[in-house]
N, C-alpha and C positions, 0 to 999 in steps of 0.2 A: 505724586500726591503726598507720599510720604516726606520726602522731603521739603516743600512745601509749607505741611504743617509743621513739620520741624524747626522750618528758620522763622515762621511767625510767633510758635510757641517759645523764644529762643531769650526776647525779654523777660518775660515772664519767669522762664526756669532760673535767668540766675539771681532775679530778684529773688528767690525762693530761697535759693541755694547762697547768697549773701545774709537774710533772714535769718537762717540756720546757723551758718559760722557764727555769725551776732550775739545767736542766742547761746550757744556753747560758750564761746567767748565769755558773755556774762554770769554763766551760770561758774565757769570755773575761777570768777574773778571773785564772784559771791562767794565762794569755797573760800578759796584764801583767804578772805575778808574774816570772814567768821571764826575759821582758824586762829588768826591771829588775833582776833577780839578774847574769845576763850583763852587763848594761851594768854594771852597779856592780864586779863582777869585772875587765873589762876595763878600768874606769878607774883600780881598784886598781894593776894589772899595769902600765900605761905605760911606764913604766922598765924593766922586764924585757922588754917586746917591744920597745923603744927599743933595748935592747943585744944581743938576739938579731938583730934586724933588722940592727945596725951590728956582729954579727959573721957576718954573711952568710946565715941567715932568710931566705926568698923571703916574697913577698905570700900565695902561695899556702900556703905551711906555719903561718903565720900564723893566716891563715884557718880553717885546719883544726886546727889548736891548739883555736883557742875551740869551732869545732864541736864536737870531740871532747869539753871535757868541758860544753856544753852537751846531747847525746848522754847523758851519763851521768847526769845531772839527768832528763831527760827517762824513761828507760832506769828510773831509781830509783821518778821519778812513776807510769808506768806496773804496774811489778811492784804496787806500794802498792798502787794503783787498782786494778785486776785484784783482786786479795787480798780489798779491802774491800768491792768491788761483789761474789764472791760470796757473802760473810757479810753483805751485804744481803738478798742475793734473795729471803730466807726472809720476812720481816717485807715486804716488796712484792708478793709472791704475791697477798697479797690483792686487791691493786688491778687486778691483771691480767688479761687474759679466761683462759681455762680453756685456748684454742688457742694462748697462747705458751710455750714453755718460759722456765724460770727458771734455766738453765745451758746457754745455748744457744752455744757456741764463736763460731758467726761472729757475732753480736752481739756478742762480747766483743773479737775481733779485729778487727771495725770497727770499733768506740772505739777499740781501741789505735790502730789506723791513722791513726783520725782525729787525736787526741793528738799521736801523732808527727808528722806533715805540717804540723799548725799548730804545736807548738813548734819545728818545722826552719825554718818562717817568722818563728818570734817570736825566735830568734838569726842566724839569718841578718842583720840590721841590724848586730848589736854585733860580727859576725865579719869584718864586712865594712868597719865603722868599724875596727876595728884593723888590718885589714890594708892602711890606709893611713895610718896612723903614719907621721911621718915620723923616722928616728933621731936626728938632730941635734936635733930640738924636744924632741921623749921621755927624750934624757938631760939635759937642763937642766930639764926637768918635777919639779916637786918636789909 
């Protein structure tokens, strides 16, 4: 019997387990993305935190500049996300066993959570490269 429900359950598991890689896949493709938005941002900027810096900017306001609208980037992706994952749910019902909900809040709130914890790592780099600018290089930066 065990075996049995094994090989029936047998679509189902890798549809699951394709799901999964999918959504790693995308989450770490979203990483990079964002990485490289922030960095490309901040490289933009150098002259601007070059002159804020040399009219007295700390490292830490710096910092938190890029956070901030890293934050709002992230803040954007999430609403999106949220939105379109549950005008999914409908059409993945199917795949699903009968005992998960398909609008279940703290699943949704864990991805968000998750989302934000790795995009707060994936600018943390570019926030932290700007706020060691140094002013006299950053105003002769062309």
């Amino acid at each position: 019997m065990r075996d049995y429900s094994a090989i029936s359950m047998w679509p189902a598991r890798i549809g699951r387990q394709f799901l999964m890689a999918l959504s790693v896949l995308g989450l770490a493709l979203a990483l990079v993305g964002l990485y490289g938005v922030i960095a490309f941002v901040v490289a933009r900027r150098i002259g601007e935190i070059g002159v804020r810096m040399a009219l007295g900017a700390s490292r830490a306001g710096v910092a938190w500049m890029v956070l901030r609208d890293g934050a709002r980037v992230i803040g954007a992706g999430i609403a999106i996300g949220v939105g379109l994952a549950i005008l999914a749910m409908k059409p993945l019902a199917v795949i699903l066993p009968a005992t998960l909900s398909t609008r279940d809040p703290i699943a949704f709130a864990g991805a968000a959570l998750v989302i934000l914890a790795a995009g707060a790592a994936a600018v943390l780099v570019p926030a932290r490269r700007a706020s060691k600018i140094d002013p006299a290089i950053a105003l002769r930066y062309e």
